[in-house]
N, C-alpha and C positions, 0 to 999 in steps of 0.2 A: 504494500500500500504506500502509497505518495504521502507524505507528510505536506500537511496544508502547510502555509506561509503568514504566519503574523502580518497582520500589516496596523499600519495606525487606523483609526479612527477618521472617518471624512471630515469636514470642518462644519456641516450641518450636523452630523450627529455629533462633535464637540459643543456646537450652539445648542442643540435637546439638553444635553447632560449641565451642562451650564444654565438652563433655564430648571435643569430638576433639582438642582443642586442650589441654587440661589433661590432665594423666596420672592420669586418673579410668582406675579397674578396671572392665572391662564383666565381669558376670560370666554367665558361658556354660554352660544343664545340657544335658545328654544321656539320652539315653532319658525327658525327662521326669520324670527323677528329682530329690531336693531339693539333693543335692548339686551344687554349681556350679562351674566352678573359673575362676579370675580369668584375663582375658585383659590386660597393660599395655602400653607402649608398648617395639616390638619395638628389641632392644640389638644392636649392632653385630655382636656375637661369632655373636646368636642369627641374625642375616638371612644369617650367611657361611657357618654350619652349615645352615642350609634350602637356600643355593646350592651347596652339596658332596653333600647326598642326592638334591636334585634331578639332579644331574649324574650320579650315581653310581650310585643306584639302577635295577634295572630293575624288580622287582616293585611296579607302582603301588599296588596294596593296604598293602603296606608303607610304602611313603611316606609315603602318605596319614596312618598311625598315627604315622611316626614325627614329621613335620610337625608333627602335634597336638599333641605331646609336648612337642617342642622352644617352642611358642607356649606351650604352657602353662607350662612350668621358667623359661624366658626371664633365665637369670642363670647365670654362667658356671660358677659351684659347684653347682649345683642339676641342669646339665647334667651335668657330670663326671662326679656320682657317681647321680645319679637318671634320667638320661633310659635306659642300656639297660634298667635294671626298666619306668618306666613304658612303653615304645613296646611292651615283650613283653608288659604288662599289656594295651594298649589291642589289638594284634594278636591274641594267644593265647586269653587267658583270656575278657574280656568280645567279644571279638570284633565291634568297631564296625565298620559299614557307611559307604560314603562318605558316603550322604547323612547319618548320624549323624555324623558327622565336620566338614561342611563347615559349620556353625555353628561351631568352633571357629576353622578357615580363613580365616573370613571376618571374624572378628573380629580374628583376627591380621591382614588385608590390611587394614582400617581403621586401625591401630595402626600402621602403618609409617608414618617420617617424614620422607616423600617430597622434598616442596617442599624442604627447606631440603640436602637429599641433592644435587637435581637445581640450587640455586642456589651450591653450592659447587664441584661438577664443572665447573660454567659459566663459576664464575670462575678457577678453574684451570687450567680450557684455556688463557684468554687471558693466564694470566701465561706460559705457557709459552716459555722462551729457542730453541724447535728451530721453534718458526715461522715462516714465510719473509715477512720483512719487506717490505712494498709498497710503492709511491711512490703516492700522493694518486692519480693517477688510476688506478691496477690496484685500488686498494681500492673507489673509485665503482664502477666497472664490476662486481666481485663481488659489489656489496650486492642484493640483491634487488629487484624493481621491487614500486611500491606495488599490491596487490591495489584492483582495480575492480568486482569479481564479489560478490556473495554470498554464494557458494561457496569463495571463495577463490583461483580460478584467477587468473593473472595476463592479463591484456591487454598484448601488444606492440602499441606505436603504429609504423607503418611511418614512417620516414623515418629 
């Protein structure tokens, strides 16, 4: 097999990551209208309230509206006192569709920030004092054997 060739990054796809990486405003319309509303990068408060409707709700139509809302408000004052108008605005009144909806969705799921979320859980595990402290050799034997596949699978060598 051919070994593919690294190459850099295009300087459009430099501008994407530049724009994911910076707390640049995507700004998201609906129905094709001129109006757009800013989508930023999603706040603590605002991913703890999309995992409380999630859980909580059952009407997925609902959700769906209130999700948009909460991505769009995304600030803890803006929620308080704006998100039950907007989510009845976006449910009730104009009455969005999911697939009208999930431009909004998907620009809040770019906005969440992930890596640096999932590199502090990481290392917080391992500070943890309730972990069962190993001797040198129970820690070898738990590490994992080096993948030899492709795929990923691992290869036991017999002996």
């Amino acid at each position: 097999m051919a070994k593919k060739k690294l190459e850099q990054p295009s300087l459009d796809s430099e501008r994407l990551l530049d724009e994911i990486l910076g707390d640049s405003v995507e700004l998201v319309s609906m129905r094709g209208r001129k109006k757009s509303y800013p989508v930023r990068w999603m706040k603590p408060g605002t991913m703890r309230k999309l995992t409380h409707i999630m859980l909580a709700k059952d009407n997925d139509a609902k959700v769906s509206c209130m999700s948009a809302a909460l991505i769009i408000l995304n600030d803890f004052w803006k929620i308080k006192f704006l998100y039950p108008i907007l989510w009845r605005w976006f449910f009730y009144i104009k009455q969005y569709t999911d697939d009208e909806l999930f431009p909004i969705i998907a620009a809040g799921k770019k906005k969440v920030p992930a890596k640096n979320f999932f590199m502090n859980i990481t290392l917080l595990t391992e500070m943890k004092d309730t972990i069962m402290i190993m001797k040198k050799e129970e820690a070898t034997i738990s590490l994992p054997e080096p993948s030899t596949e492709p795929g990923g699978n691992q290869i036991k060598a017999d002996g």
